[in-house]
mmCIF file of the N, C-alpha and C atoms, coordinates in Angstrom:
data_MODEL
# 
_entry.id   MODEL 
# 
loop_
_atom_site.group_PDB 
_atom_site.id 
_atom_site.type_symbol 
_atom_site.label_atom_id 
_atom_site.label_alt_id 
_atom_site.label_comp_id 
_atom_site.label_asym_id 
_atom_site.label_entity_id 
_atom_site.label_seq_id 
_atom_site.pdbx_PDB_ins_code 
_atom_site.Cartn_x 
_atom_site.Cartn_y 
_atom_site.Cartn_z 
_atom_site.occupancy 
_atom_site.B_iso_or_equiv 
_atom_site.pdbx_formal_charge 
_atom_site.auth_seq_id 
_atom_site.auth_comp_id 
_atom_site.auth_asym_id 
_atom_site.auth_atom_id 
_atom_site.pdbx_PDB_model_num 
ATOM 1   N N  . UNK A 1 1  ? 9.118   11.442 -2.569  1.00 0.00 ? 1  UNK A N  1 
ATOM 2   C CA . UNK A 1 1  ? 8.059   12.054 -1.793  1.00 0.00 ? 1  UNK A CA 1 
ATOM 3   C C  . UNK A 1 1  ? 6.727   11.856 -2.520  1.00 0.00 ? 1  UNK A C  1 
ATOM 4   N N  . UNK A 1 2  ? 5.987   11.324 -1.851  1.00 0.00 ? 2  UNK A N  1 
ATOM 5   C CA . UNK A 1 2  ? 4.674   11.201 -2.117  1.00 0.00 ? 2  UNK A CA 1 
ATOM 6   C C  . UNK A 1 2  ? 3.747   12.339 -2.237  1.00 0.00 ? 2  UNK A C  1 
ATOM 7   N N  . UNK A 1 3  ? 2.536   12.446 -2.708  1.00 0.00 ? 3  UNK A N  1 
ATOM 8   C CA . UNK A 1 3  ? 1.419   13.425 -2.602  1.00 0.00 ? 3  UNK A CA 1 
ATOM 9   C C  . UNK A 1 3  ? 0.186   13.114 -3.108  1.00 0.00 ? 3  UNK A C  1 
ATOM 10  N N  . UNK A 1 4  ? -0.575  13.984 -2.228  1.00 0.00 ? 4  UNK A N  1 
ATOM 11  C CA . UNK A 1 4  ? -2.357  13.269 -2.387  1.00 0.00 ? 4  UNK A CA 1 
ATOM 12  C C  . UNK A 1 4  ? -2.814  13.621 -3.732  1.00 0.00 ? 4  UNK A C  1 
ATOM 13  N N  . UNK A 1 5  ? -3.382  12.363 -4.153  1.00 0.00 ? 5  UNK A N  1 
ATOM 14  C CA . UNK A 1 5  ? -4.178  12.322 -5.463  1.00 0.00 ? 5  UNK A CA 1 
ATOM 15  C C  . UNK A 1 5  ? -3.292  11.619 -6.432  1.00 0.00 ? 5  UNK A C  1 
ATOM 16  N N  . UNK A 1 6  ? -1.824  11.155 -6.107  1.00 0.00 ? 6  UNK A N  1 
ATOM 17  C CA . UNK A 1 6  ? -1.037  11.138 -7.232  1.00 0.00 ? 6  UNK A CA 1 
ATOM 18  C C  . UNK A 1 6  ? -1.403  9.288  -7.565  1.00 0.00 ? 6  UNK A C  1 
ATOM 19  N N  . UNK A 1 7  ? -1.050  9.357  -8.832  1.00 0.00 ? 7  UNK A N  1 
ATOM 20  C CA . UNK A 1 7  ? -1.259  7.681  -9.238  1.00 0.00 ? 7  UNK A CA 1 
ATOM 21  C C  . UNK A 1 7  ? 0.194   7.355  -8.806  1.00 0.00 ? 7  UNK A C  1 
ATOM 22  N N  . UNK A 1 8  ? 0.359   6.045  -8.502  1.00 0.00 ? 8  UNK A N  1 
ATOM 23  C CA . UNK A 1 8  ? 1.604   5.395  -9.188  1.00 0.00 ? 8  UNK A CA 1 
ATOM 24  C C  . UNK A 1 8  ? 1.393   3.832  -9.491  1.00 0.00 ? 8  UNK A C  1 
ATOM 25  N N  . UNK A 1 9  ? 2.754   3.446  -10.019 1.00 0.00 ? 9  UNK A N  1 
ATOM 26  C CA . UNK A 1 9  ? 2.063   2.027  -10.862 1.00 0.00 ? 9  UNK A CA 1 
ATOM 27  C C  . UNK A 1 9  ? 3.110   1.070  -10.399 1.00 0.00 ? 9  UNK A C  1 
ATOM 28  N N  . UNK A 1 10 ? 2.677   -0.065 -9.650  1.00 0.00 ? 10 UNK A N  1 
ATOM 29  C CA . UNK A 1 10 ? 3.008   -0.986 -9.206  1.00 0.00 ? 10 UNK A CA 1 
ATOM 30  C C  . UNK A 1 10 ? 3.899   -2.243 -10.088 1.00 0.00 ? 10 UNK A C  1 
ATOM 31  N N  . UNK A 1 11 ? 4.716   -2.915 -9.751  1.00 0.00 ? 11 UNK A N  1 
ATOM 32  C CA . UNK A 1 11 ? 6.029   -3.696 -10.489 1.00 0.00 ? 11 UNK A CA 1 
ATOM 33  C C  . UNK A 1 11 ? 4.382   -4.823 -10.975 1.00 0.00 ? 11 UNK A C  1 
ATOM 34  N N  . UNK A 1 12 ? 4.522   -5.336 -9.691  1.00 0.00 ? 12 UNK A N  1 
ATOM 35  C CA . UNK A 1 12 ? 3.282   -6.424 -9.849  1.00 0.00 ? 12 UNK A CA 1 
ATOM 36  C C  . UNK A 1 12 ? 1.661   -5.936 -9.997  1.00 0.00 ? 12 UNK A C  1 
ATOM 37  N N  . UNK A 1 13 ? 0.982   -6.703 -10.594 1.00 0.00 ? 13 UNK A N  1 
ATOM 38  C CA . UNK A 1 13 ? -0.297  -6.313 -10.650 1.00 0.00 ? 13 UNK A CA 1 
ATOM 39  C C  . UNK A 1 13 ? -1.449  -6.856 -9.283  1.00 0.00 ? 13 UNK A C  1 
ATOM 40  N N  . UNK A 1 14 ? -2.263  -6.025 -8.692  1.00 0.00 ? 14 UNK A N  1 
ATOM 41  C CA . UNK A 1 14 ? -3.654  -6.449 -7.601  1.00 0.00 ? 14 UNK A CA 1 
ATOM 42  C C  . UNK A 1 14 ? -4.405  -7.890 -8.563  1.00 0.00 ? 14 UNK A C  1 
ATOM 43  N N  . UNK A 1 15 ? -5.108  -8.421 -7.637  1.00 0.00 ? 15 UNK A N  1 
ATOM 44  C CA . UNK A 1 15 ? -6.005  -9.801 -7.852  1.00 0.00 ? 15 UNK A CA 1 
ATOM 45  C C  . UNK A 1 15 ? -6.495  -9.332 -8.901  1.00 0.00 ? 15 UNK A C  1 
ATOM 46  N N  . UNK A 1 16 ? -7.231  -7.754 -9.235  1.00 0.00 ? 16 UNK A N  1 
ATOM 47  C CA . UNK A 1 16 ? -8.527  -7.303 -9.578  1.00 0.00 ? 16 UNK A CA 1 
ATOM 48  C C  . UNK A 1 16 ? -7.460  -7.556 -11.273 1.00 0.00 ? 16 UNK A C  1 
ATOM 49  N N  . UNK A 1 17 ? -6.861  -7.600 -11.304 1.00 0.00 ? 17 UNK A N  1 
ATOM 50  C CA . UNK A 1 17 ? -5.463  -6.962 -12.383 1.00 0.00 ? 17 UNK A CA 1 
ATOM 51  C C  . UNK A 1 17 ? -5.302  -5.631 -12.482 1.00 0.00 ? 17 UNK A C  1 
ATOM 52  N N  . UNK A 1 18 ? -5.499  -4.750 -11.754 1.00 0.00 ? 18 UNK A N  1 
ATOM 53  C CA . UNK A 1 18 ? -5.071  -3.199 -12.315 1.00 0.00 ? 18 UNK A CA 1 
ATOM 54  C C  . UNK A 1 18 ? -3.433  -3.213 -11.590 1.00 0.00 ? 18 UNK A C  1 
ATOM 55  N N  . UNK A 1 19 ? -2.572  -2.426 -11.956 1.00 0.00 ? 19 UNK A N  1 
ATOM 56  C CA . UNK A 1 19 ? -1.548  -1.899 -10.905 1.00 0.00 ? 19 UNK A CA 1 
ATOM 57  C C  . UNK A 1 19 ? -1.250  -0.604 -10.970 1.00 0.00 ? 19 UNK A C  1 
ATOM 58  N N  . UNK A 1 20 ? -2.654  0.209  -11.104 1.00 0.00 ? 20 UNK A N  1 
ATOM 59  C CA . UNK A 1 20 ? -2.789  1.389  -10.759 1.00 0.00 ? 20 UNK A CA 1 
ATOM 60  C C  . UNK A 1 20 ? -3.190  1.850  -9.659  1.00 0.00 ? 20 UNK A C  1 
ATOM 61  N N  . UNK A 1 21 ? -2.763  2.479  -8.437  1.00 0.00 ? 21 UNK A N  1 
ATOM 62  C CA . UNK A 1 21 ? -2.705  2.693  -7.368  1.00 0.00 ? 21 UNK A CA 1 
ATOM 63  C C  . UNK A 1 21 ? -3.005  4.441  -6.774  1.00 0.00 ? 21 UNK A C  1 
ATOM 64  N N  . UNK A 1 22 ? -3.850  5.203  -6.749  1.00 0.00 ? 22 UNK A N  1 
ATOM 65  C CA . UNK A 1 22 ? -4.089  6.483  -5.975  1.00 0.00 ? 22 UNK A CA 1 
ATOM 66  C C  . UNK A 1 22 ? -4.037  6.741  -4.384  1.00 0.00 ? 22 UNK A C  1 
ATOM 67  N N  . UNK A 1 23 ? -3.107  7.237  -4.390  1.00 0.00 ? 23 UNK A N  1 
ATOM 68  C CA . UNK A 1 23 ? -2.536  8.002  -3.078  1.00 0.00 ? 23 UNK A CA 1 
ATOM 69  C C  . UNK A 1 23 ? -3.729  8.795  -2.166  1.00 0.00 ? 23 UNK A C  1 
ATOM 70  N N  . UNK A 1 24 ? -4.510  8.327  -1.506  1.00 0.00 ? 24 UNK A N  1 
ATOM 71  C CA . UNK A 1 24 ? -5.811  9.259  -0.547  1.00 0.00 ? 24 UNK A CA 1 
ATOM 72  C C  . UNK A 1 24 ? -5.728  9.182  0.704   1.00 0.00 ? 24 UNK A C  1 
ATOM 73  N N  . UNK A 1 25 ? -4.147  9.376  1.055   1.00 0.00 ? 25 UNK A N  1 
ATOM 74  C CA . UNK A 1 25 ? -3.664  9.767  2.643   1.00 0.00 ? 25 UNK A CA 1 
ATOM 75  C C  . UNK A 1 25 ? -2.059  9.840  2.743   1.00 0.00 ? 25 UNK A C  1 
ATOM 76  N N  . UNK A 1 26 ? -1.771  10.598 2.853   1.00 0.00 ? 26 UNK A N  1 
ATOM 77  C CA . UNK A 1 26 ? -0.457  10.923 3.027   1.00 0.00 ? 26 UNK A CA 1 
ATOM 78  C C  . UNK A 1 26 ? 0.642   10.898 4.767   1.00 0.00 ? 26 UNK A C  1 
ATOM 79  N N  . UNK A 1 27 ? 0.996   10.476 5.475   1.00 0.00 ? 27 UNK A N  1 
ATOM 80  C CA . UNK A 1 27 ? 1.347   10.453 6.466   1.00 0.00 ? 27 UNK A CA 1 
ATOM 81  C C  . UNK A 1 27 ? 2.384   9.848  6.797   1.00 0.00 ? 27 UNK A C  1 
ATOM 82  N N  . UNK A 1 28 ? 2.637   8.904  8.483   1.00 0.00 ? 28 UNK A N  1 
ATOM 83  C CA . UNK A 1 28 ? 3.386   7.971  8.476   1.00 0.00 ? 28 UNK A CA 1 
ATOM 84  C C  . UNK A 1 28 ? 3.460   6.948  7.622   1.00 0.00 ? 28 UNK A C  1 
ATOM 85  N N  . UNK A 1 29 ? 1.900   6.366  7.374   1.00 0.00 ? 29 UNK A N  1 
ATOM 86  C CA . UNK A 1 29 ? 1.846   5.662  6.827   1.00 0.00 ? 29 UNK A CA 1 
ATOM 87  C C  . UNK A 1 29 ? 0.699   5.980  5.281   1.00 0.00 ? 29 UNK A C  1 
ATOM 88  N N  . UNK A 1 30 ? 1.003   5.278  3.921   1.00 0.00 ? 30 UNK A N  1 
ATOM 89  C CA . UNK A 1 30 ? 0.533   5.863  2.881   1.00 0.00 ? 30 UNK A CA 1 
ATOM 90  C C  . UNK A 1 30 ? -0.870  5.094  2.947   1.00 0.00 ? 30 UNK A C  1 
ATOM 91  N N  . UNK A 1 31 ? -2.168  5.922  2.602   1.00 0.00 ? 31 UNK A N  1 
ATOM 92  C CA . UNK A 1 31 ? -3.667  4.859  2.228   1.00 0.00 ? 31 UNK A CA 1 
ATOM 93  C C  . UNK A 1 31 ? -3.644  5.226  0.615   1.00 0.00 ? 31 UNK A C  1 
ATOM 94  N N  . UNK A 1 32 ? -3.557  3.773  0.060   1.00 0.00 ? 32 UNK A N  1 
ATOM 95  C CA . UNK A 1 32 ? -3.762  3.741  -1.546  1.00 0.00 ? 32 UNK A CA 1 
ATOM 96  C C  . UNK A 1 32 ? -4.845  2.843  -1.988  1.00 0.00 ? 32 UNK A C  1 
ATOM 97  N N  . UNK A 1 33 ? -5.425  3.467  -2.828  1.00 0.00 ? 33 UNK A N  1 
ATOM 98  C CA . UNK A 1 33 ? -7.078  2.849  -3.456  1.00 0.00 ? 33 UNK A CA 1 
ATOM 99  C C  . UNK A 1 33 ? -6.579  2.244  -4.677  1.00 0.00 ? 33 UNK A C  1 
ATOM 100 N N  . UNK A 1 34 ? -6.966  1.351  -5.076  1.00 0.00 ? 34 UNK A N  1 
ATOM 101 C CA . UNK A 1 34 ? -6.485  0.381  -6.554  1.00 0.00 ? 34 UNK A CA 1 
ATOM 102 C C  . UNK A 1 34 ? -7.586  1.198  -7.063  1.00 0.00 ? 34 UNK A C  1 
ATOM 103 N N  . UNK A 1 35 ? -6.849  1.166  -8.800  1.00 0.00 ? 35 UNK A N  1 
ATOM 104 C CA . UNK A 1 35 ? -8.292  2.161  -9.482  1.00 0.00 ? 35 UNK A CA 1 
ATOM 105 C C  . UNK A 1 35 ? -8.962  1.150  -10.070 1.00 0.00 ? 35 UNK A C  1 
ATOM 106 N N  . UNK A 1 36 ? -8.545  0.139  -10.115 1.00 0.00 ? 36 UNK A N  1 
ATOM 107 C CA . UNK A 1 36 ? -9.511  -0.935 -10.903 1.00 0.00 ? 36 UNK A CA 1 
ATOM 108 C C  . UNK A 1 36 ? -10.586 -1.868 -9.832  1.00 0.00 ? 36 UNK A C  1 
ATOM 109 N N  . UNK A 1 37 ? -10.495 -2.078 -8.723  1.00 0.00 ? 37 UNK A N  1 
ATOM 110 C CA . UNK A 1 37 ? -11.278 -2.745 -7.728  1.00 0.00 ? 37 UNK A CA 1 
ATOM 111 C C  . UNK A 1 37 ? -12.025 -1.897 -6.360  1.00 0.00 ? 37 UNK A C  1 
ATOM 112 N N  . UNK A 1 38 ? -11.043 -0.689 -6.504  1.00 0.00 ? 38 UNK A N  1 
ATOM 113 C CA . UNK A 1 38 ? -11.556 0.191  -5.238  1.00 0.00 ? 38 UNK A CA 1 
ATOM 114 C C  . UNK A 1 38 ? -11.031 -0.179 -3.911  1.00 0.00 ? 38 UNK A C  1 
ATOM 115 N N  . UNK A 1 39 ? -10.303 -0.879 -3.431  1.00 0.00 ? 39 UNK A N  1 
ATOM 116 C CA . UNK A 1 39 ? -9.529  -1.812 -2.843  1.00 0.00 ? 39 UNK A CA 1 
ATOM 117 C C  . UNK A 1 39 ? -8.184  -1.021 -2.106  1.00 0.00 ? 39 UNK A C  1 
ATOM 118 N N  . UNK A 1 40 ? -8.997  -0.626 -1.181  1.00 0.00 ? 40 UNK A N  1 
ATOM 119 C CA . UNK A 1 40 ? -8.039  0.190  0.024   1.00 0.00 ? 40 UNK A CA 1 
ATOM 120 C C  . UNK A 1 40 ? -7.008  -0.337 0.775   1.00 0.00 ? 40 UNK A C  1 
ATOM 121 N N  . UNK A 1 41 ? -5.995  -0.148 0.678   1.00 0.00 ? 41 UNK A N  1 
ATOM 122 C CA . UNK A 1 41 ? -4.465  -0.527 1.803   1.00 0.00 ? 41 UNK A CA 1 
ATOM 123 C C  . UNK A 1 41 ? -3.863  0.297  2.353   1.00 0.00 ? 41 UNK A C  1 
ATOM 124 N N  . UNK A 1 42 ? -3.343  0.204  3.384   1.00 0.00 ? 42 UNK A N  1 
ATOM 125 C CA . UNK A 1 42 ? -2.030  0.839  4.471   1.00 0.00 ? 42 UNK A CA 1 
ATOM 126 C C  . UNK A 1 42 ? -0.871  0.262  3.860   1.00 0.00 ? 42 UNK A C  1 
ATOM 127 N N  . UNK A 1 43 ? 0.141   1.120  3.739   1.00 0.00 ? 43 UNK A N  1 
ATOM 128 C CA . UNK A 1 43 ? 1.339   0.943  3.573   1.00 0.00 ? 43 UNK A CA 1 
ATOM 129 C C  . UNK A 1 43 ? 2.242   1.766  3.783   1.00 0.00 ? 43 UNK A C  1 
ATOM 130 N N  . UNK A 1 44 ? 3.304   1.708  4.634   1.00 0.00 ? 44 UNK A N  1 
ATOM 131 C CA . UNK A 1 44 ? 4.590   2.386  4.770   1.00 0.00 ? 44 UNK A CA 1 
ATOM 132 C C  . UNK A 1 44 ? 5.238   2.619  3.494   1.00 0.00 ? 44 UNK A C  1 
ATOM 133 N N  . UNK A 1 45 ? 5.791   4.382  3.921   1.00 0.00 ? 45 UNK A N  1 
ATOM 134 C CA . UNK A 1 45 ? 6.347   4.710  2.425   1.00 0.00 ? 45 UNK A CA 1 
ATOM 135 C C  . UNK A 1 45 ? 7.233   3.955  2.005   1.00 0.00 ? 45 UNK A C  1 
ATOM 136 N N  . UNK A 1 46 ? 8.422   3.409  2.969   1.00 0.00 ? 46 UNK A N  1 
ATOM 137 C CA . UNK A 1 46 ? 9.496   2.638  2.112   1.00 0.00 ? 46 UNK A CA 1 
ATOM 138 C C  . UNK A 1 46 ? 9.078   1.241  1.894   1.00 0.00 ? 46 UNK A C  1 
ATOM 139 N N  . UNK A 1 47 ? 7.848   0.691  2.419   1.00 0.00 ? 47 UNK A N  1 
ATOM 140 C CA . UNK A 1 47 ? 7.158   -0.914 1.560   1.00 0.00 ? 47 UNK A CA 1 
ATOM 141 C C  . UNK A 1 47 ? 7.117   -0.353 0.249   1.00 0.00 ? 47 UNK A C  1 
ATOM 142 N N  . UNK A 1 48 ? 5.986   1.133  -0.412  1.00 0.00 ? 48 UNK A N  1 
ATOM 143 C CA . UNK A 1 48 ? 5.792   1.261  -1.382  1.00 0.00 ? 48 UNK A CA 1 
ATOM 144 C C  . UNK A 1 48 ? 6.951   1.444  -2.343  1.00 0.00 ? 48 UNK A C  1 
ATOM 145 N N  . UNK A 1 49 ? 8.121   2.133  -2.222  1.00 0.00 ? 49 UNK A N  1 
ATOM 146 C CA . UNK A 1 49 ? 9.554   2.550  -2.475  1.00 0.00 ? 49 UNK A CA 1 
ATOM 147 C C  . UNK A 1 49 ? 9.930   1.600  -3.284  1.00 0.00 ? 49 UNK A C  1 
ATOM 148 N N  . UNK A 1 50 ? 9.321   0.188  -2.996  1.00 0.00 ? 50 UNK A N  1 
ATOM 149 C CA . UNK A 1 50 ? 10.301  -1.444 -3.234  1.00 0.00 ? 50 UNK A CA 1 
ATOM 150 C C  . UNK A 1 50 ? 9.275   -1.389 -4.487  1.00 0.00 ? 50 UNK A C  1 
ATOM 151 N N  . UNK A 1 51 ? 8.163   -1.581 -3.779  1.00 0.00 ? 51 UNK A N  1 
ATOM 152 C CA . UNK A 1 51 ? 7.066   -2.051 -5.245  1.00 0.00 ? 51 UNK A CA 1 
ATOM 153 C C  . UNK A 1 51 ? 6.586   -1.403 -6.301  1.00 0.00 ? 51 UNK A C  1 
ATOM 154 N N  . UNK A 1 52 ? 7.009   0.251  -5.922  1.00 0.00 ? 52 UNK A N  1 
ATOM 155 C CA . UNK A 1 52 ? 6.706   0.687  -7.426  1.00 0.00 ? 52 UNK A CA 1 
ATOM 156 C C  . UNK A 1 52 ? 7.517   0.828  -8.572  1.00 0.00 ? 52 UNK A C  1 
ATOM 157 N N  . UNK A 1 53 ? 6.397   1.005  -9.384  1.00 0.00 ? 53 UNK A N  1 
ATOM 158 C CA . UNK A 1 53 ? 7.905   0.937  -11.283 1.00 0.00 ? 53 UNK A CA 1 
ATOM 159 C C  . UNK A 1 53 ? 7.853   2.549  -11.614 1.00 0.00 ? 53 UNK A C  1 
ATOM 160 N N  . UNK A 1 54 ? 6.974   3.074  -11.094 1.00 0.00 ? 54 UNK A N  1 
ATOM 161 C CA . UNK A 1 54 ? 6.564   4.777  -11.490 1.00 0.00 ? 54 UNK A CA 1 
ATOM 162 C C  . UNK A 1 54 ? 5.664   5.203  -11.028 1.00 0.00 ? 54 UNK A C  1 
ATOM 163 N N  . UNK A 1 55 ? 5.757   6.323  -10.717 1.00 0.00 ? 55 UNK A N  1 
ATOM 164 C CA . UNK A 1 55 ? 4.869   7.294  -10.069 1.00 0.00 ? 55 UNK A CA 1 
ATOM 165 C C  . UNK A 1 55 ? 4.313   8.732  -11.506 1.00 0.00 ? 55 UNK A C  1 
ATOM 166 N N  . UNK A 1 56 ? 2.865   9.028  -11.664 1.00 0.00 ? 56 UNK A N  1 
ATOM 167 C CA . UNK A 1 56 ? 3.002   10.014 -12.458 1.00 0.00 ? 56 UNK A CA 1 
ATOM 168 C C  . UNK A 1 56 ? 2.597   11.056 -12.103 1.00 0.00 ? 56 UNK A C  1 
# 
């Protein structure tokens, strides 16, 4: 289960290189901001499920 504000950290790393990821919508679908580029995405919780290594 997900929740707003939380980081989690991605297997692979974004273009920008961060694979730090903040949670700023919680719903059907998850909106996550990269903390290193600012770099907003949609993603379904179980896409994210596959790609993360940890959540903190």
């Amino acid at each position: 289960m997900y929740t707003l504000d939380q980081i989690v950290t991605t297997k692979k790393n974004h273009v920008c290189g961060s694979n730090k990821w903040k949670i700023i919508r919680v719903g059907a679908d998850l909106k996550l901001k990269c903390e290193g580029c600012g770099r907003i995405v949609l993603m379904p919780s179980y896409e994210l499920d596959k790609k993360i290594k940890q959540s903190n």
